[in-house]
Structures are given as structure tokens and as C-alpha cells.
C-alpha positions in Angstrom: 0.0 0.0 0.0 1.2 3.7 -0.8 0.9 6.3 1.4 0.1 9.6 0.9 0.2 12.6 2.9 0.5 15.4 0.5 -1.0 18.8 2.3 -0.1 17.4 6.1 2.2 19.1 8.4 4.4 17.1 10.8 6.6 17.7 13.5 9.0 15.6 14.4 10.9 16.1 17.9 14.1 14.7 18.0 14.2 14.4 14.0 17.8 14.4 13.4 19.0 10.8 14.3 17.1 7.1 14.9 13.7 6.5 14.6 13.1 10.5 14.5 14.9 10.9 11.4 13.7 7.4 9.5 9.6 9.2 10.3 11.1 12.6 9.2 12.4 10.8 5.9 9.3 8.7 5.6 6.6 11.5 5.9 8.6 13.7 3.4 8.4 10.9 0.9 5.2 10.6 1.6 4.9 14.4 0.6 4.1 15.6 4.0 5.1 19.3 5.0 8.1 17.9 7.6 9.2 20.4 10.3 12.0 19.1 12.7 14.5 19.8 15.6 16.8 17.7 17.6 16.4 16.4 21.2 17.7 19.7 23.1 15.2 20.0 26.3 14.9 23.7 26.0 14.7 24.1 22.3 12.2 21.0 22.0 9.9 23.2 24.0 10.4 26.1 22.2 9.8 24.3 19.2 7.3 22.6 20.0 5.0 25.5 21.3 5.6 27.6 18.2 5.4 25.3 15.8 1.8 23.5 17.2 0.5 27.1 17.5 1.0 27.4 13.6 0.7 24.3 12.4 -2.4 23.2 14.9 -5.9 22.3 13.0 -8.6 21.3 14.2 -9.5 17.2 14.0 -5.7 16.1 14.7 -5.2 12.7 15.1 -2.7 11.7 18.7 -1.6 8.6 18.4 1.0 7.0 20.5 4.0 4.7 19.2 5.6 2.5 22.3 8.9 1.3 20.3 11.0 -1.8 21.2 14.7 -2.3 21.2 15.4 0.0 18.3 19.3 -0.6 17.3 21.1 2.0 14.7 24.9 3.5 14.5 25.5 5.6 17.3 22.2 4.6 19.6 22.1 3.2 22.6 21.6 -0.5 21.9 24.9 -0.5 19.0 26.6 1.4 22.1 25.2 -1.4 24.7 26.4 -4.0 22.5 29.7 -3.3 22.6 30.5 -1.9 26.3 27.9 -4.3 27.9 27.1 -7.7 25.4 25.5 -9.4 28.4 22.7 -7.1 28.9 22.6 -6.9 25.1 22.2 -10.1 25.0 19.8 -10.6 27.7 17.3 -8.3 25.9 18.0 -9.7 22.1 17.5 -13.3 24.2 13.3 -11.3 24.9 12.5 -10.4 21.6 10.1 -13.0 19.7 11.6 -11.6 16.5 14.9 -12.7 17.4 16.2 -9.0 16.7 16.5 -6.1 17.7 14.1 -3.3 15.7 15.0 -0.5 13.0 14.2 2.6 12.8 12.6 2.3 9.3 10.6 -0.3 11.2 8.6 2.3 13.4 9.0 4.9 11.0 6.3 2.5 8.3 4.0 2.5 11.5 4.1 6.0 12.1 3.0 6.8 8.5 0.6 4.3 9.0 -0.8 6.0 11.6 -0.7 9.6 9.8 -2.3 8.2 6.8 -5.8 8.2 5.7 -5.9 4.4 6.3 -5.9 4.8 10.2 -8.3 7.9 10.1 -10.5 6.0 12.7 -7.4 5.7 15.5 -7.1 8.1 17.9 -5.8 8.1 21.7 -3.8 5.1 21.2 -0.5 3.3 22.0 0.4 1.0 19.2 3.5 -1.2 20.9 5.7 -1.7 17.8 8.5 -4.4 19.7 9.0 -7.8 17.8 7.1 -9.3 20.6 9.5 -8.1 23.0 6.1 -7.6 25.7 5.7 -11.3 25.1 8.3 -12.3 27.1 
């Protein structure tokens, strides 16, 4: 299924690494208007005031995604996995999947969720984990 999102606005807080940068990437293919800004506490606040205030509609869609073990260069889990393979190990040995997530992965169910196809979610938390709350 394509997704489309031409004439939606996003913002994306801490969109310029991980799983905040795979949605940011994902929405603008999707030809969303993508707004972003990294992590900083004081700036995401800022940002976030200003930009709801000119971006807010009416109608909007809150959705909640409750990621997994998400590994990519420079996270945490690629950073656990070398300084502390144990505990990396111990998690890996709780996902279903057998793997740790991507951020790609959460990215396809956050468009989901922005699309027309899920115009009939709202107030949710959509656990995206490989079965990792299985265990």
C-alpha cells in the first residue's frame, strides 16, 4: 500500500537521528510538510510551542508509538552492545523476532498512523517491539 500525505504538516521532535529521522524521511516521501529539531530540552519546548501554535488544526489525530529495542549507528543498543554484550544479549534473548528493531521499522508504522488508512485511531499506543512484551 502507498501512502500519501500530501498537504499534512508534521513535526518531528528529535528528528535528526534514529527512529526521528527514518519518520522525518518517511513523511517527506510521503509528501508531508516535515518540520524538525533535535532532542535539546529547552529548544524542544520552544519548538514545540511555536510550531503546534502554527501548524495546529482542528481534528488532529494523537496517536501514541511505544517502540521496542530499536538498534542504529550511534544509539544506545549498538553502544550497549559493545561496552555491555550481556545485557545486550539478555534483551535480544526477549525479543520474539529474534532482533533487535530498526528505525525504518517504526518509521512505516508511524505513516501508517498519519495516513488516511488509520483515520478512525485516535488516543492510542500502538506497541511496535517484535514481541519483546511477550516475554
Amino acid at each position: 500500500m502507498k501512502i500519501e500525505l500530501q498537504n499534512k504538516n508534521a513535526l518531528i521532535a528529535g528528528g535528526s537521528r534514529g527512529i526521528g529521522r527514518s519518520i522525518a524521511l518517511a513523511y517527506a516521501q510521503a509528501g508531508a510538510n516535515v518540520s524538525i529539531c533535535a532532542r535539546g530540552e529547552a529548544a524542544l519546548v520552544q519548538y514545540t510551542m511555536t510550531q503546534a501554535a502554527q501548524l495546529a488544526a482542528k481534528h488532529v489525530r494523537v496517536n501514541c508509538i511505544a517502540p521496542g529495542s530499536i538498534e542504529f549507528p550511534g544509539g544506545t543498543w549498538e553502544k550497549r552492545k559493545a561496552d555491555n554484550p550481556k545485557l545486550y544479549n539478555a534483551t535480544l534473548a526477549t525479543i520474539r523476532f529474534g532482533r533487535l528493531g530498526t528505525p525504518v521499522e517504526i518509521a512505516n508504522v508511524a505513516l501508517f498512523l498519519a495516513s488516511d488508512a488509520a483515520s478512525w485511531i485516535t488516543g492510542q499506543t500502538l506497541v511496535v517491539d517484535g514481541g519483546q512484551m511477550l516475554a
